[in-house]
C-alpha positions, 0 to 999 in steps of 0.5 A: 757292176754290183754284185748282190746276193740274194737275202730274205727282209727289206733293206729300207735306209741302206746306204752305199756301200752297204755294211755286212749286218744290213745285207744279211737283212735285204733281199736283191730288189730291195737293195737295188732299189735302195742303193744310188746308182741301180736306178735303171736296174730297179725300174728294169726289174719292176717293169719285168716283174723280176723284183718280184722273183728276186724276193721269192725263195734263193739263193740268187747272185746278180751281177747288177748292171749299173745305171753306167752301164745302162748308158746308151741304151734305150730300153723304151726300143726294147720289149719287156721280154727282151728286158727280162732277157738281158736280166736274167742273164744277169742273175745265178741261182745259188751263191757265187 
């Protein structure tokens, strides 16, 4: 797992791992996507709709799935609904 907190402008040409001067400019969705790994997360949370609620007002904490951990899960057998389940269990408001 990744964890992410939740940071307020885009993070385009982030790079792995990120450093502390660049997180401070990102927002979650924006992170996910730029990062190696979190390919599944970020299409996850497009599909939901929730990149976009990771950008509105936070704080939030995710502890964001990585593609690793998405392996052997089919979610095309999954719901949008279930999907934005299995997320948002992922995600506490505030900082952690």
């Amino acid at each position: 797992f990744g964890i992410f907190d939740k940071w307020t402008s885009s993070c385009e040409g982030t790079t792995h791992p990120p450093q502390k001067s660049i997180l401070a400019k990102c927002s979650i969705a924006a992170l996910a996507k730029s990062l190696d790994g979190f390919e599944t997360l970020n299409s996850a949370l497009q599909a939901t709709g929730l990149d976009k609620v990771l950008m509105g007002k936070g704080p939030f904490t995710v502890f964001a799935p990585t593609d690793g951990a998405f392996a052997g899960v089919d979610l095309s057998r999954l719901t949008t609904d279930q999907i934005a389940d299995v997320l948002t269990y992922h995600v506490v408001e505030g900082k952690v």
